[in-house]
C-alpha positions in Angstrom: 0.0 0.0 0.0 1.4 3.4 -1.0 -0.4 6.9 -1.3 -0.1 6.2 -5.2 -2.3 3.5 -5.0 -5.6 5.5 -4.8 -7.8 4.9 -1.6 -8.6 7.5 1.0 -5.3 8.4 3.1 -7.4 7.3 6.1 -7.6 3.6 4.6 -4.2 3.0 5.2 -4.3 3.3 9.1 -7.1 0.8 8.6 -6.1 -1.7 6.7 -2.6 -1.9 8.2 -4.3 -2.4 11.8 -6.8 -5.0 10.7 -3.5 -6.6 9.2 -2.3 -6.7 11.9 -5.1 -7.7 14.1 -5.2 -10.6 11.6 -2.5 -11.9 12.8 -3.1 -12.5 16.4 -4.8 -16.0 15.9 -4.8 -19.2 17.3 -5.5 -21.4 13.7 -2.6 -19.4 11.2 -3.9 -19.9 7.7 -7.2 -21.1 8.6 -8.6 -18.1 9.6 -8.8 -16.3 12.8 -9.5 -17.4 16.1 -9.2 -14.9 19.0 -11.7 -16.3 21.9 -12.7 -14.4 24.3 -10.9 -13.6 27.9 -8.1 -15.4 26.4 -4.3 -14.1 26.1 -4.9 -13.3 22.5 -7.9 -11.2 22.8 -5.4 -9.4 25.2 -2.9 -9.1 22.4 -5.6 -7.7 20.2 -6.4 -4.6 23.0 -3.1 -4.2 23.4 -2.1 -3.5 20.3 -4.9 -1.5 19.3 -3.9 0.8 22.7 -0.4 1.0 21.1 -2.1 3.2 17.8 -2.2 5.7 21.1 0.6 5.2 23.8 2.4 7.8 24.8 0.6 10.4 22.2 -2.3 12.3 24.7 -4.3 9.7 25.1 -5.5 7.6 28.4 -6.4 3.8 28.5 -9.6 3.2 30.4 -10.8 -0.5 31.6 -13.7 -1.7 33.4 -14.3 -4.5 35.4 -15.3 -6.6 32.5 -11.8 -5.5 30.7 -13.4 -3.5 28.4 -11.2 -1.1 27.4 -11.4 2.6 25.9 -9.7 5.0 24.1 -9.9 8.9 25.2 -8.0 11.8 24.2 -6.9 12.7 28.2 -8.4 15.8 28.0 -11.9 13.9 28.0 -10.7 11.1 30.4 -10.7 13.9 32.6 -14.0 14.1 33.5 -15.4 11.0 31.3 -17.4 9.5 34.0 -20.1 12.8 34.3 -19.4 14.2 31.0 -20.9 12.7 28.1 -18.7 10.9 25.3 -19.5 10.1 21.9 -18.3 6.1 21.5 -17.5 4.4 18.4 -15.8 0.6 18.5 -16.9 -3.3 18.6 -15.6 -5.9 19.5 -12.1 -8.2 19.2 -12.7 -11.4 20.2 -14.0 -14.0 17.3 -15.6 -17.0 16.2 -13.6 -20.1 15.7 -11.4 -20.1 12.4 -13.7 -16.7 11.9 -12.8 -13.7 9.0 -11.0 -10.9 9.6 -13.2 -8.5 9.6 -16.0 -9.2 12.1 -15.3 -6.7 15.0 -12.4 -6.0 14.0 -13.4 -3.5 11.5 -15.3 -1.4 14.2 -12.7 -1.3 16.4 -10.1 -0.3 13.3 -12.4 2.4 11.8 -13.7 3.7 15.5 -9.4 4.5 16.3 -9.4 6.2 13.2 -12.2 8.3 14.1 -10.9 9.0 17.1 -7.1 10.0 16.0 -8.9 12.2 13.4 -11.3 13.7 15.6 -9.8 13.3 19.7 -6.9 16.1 19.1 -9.5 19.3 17.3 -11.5 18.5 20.7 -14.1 16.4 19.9 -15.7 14.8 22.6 -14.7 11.1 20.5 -13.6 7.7 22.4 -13.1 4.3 21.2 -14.9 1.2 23.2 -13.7 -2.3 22.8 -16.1 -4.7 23.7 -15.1 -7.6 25.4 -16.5 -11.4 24.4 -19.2 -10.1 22.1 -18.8 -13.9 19.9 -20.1 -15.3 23.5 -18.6 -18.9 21.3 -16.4 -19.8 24.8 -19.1 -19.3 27.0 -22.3 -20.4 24.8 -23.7 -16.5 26.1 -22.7 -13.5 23.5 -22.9 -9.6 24.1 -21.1 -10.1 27.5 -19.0 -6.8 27.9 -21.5 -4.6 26.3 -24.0 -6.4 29.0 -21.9 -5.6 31.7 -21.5 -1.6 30.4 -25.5 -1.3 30.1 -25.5 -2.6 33.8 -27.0 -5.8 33.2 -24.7 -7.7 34.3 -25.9 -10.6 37.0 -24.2 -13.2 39.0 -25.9 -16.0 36.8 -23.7 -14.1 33.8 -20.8 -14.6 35.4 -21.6 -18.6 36.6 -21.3 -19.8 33.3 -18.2 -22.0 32.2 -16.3 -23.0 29.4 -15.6 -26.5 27.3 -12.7 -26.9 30.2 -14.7 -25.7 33.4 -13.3 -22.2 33.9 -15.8 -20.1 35.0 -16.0 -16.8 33.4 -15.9 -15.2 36.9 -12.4 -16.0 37.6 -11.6 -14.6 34.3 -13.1 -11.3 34.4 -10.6 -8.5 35.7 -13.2 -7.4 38.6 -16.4 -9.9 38.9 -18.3 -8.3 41.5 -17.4 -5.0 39.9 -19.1 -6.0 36.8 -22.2 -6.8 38.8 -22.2 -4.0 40.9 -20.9 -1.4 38.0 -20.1 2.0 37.9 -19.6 3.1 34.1 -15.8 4.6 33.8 -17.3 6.7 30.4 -20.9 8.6 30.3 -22.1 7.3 26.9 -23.8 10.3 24.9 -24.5 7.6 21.9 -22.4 4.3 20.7 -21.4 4.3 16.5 -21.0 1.0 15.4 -19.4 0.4 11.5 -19.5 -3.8 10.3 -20.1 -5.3 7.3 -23.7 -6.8 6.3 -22.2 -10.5 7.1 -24.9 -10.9 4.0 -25.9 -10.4 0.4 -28.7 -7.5 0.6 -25.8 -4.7 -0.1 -24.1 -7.0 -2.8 -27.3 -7.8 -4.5 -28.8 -4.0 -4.0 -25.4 -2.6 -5.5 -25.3 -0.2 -2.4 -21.8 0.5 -1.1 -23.5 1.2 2.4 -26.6 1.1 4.7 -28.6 2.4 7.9 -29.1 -0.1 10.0 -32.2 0.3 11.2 -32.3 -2.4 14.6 -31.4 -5.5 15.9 -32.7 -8.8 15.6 -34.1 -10.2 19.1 -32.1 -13.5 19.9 -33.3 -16.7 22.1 -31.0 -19.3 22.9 -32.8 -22.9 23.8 -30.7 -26.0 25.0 -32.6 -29.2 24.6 -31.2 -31.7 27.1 -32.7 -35.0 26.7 -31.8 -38.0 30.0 -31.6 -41.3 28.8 -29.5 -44.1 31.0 -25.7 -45.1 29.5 -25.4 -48.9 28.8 -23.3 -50.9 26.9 -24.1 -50.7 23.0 -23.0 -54.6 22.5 -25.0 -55.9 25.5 -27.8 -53.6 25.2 -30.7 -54.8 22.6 -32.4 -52.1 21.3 -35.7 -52.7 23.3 -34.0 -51.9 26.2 -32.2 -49.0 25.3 -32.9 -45.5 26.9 -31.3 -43.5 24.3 -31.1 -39.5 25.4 -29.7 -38.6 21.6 -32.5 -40.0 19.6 -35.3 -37.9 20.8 -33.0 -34.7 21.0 -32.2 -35.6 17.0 -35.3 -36.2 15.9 -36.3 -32.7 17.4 -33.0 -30.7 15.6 -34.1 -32.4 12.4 -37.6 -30.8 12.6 -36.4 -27.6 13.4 -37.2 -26.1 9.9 -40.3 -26.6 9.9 -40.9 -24.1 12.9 -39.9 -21.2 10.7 -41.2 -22.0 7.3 -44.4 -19.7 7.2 -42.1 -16.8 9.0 -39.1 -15.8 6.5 -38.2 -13.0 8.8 -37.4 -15.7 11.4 -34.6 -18.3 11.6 -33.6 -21.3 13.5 -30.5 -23.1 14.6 -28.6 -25.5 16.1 -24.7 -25.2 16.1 -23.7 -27.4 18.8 -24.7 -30.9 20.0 -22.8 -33.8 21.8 -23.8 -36.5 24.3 -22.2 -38.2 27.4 -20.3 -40.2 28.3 -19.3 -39.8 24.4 -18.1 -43.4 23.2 -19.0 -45.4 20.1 -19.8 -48.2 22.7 -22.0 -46.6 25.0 -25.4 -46.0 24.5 -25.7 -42.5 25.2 -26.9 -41.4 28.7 -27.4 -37.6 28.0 -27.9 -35.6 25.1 -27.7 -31.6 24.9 -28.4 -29.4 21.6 -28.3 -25.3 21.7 -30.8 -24.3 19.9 -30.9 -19.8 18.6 -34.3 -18.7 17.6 -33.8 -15.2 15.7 -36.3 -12.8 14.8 -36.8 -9.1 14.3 -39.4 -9.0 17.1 -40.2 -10.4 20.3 -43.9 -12.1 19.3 -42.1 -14.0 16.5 -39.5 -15.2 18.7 -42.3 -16.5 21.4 -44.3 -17.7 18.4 -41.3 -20.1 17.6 -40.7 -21.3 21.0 -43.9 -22.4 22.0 -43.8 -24.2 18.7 -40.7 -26.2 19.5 -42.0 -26.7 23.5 -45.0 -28.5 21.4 -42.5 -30.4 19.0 -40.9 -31.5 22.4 -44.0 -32.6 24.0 -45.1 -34.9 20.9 -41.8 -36.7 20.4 -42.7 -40.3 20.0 -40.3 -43.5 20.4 -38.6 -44.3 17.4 -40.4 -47.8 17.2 -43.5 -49.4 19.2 -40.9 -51.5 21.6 -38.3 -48.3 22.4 -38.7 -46.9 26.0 -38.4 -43.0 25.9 -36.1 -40.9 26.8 -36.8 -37.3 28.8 -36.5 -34.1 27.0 -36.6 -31.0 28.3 -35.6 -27.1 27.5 -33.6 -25.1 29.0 -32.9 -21.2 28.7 -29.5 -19.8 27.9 -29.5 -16.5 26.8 -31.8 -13.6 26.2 -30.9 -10.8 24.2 -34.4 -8.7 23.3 -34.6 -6.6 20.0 -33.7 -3.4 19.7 -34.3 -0.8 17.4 -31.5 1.9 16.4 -31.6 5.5 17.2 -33.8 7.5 14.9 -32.0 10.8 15.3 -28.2 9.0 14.3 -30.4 7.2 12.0 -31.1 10.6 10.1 -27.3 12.1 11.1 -26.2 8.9 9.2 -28.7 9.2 6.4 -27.4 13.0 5.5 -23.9 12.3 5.4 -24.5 9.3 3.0 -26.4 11.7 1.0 -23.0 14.4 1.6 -21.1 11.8 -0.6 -23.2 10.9 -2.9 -24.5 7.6 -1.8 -28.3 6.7 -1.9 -29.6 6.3 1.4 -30.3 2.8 2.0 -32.3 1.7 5.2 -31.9 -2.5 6.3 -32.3 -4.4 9.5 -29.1 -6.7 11.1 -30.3 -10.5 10.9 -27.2 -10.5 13.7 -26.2 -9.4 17.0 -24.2 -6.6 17.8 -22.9 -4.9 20.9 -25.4 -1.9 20.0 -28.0 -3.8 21.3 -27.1 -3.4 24.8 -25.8 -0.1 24.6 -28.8 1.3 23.1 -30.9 0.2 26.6 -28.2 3.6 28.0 -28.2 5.9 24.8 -28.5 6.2 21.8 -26.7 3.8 19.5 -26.5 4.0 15.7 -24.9 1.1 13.3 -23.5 1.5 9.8 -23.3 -1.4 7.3 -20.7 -2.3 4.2 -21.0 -5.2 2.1 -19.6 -8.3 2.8 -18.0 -9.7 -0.6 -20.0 -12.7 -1.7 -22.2 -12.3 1.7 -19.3 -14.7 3.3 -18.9 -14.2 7.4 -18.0 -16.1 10.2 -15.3 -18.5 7.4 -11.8 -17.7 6.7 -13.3 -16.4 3.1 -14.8 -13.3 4.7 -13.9 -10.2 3.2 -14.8 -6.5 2.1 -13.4 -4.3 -1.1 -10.7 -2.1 0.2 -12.8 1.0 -1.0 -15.5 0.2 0.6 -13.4 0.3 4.0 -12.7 3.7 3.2 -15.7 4.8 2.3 -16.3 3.6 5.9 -14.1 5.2 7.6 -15.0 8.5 5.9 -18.5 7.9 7.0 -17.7 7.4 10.8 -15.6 10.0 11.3 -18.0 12.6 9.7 -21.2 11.2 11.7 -19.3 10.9 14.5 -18.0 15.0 14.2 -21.9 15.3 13.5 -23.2 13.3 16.7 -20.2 14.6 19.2 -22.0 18.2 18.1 -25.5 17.7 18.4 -24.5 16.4 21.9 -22.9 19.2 22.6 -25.4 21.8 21.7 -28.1 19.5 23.4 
């Protein structure tokens, strides 16, 4: 990259971060993996803080390690005067893209570098565990800065049995919390992580909310017994009923295409070839742009639960039941940063294009404290969460120029309000 080479100035910065950020994975060459609340996500905030050491700005962490960004005149007095905060997140999938999170949190320093020193009241925020893949929950340091956070969040353990309260740089700080920064509103840039720009030939969209999002774990109790010695009579086999429900699943959506359903995880216990299994658990995600729709689609599956039948005459049942995992209600985008949004899209030229996010974002839970605004770029080939995901170089800069002018245009209105 070279000035020569004709994108915005800006998009260097960018791109050579998110190049860099690239690189702090667990799975080299097969995409990144940065899980949360482990040494690499600290990596990842650390060198985003080194864009700043040492050059008039202050680092800021909370008791969920969430860490922000301030110019130090505004660290000054952060905590009772009101901050303009633009960021994501930096933890990811497993063997995720590159650009999920990290974008936001590239493009929200630029902001801030361009706009912090003329005296903009401008921070960046970096989310911690957003992904919520380690602990099966999502949204967990934006949860904890909306002062949500409870000791049942904190409980909740990992594949290897660490709980996520002896992880968390402060747990009872995060339940009792007192917010380091006094959000005036949140900016949040990502790409679509779908088609609907790529097919619309739109360079970038309003988002307009965010999907509600229900996760379900279907736990079915069988008794382990040895698969030779067993005959099939006299099985009570926890996976079969818990299958035959995950295989169905489909069908609970079909008449609702604003609604989808999924499972991404199952296994069983004790987890042998030669053991008929004695415990089966499936997490199940119900999304949906509303609340009813999301209800709707549980009470279906409770039903599909209840009317599981054997898988022949002579098979003894096994118990299903359903647990609850995570909450995280729909919410809506600001319609005043909506509008600040929409005018400087039409300022360059760009035709003012209005969609929902089908995914979760760390916006949802800020906007229950202010008001919180997203911006959308195209995901090349509508590829995220795979080593594959990308966006055109432009179109990061075109991003970055967005940002920074609606975040000069939000800092003001806050101001003058």
């Amino acid at each position: 990259m070279n000035e020569g080479d004709g994108r915005p100035p800006m998009t260097l910065d960018v791109l050579a971060l998110l190049v860099e950020l690239r690189a702090i994975t667990a799975t080299p060459g097969r995409g990144c993996t940065r899980l949360a609340y482990t040494p690499l996500e600290s990596q990842a905030h650390d060198l985003v803080w080194g864009r700043f050491a040492q050059r008039g700005y202050a680092r800021v962490s909370d008791p969920a390690g969430n860490m922000f960004v301030l110019p130090e005149s505004v660290a000054r007095d952060a905590s009772t005067t009101p901050v303009v905060l633009v960021g994501s997140h930096l933890d990811t999938v497993i063997e995720g893209g590159w650009l999920d999170g990290a974008l936001g949190v590239a493009i929200g320093a630029q902001v801030v570098d361009a706009l912090g020193p003329a005296g903009h009241r401008v921070g960046l925020v970096v989310f911690r565990d957003e992904e919520g893949v380690r602990f099966r929950t999502g949204l967990f340091g934006s949860k904890v800065f909306a002062g949500l956070c409870g000791e049942a969040d904190l409980a909740v353990t990992d594949a290897e049995g660490a709980r996520l309260a002896g992880l968390v740089p402060d747990a009872a700080g995060c339940v009792r919390y007192q917010r380091p920064v006094r959000p005036a509103a949140y900016l949040e840039c990502h790409i679509e992580q779908g088609v609907r720009l790529i097919e619309r030939g739109r360079r970038a969209a309003v988002v307009t909310g965010m999907v509600g999002i229900r996760r379900l774990e279907l736990v079915g109790t069988g008794a382990a017994n040895h698969a030779g010695t067993t005959e099939m009579h006299r099985r009570v086999d926890a996976l079969l009923p818990v299958a035959a429900a995950v295989a169905r699943l489909p069908t609970l959506v079909e008449d609702l295409p604003e609604a989808v359903i999924t499972c991404g995880r199952i296994g069983v216990q004790p987890g042998a070839a030669n053991i008929v299994p004695g415990e089966a658990r499936a997490l199940v995600e119900i999304r949906a742009p509303d609340t009813a729709s999301i209800d709707l689609v549980e009470r279906r599956l409770r039903a599909l639960v209840r009317g599981l039948r054997p898988p022949t005459p002579s098979s003894r049942p096994a118990e299903v039941r359903i647990e609850p995992v995570v909450e995280i209600p729909p919410a809506p985008t600001d319609p005043g940063l909506r509008a600040l949004l929409a005018d400087v899209m039409r300022a360059h030229g760009l035709p003012v294009e209005e969609l929902p996010s089908m995914a979760g974002h760390d916006a949802q839970h800020v906007a229950r404290i202010c008001p919180a605004g997203m911006l959308f770029i195209p995901s090349i080939g509508g590829v995220s969460h795979h080593p594959a995901e990308d966006s055109h170089p432009d179109d990061i800069g075109l991003a970055a120029q967005l940002m920074t002018a609606w975040a000069e245009r939000a800092a003001a209105a806050c101001s003058s309000s």
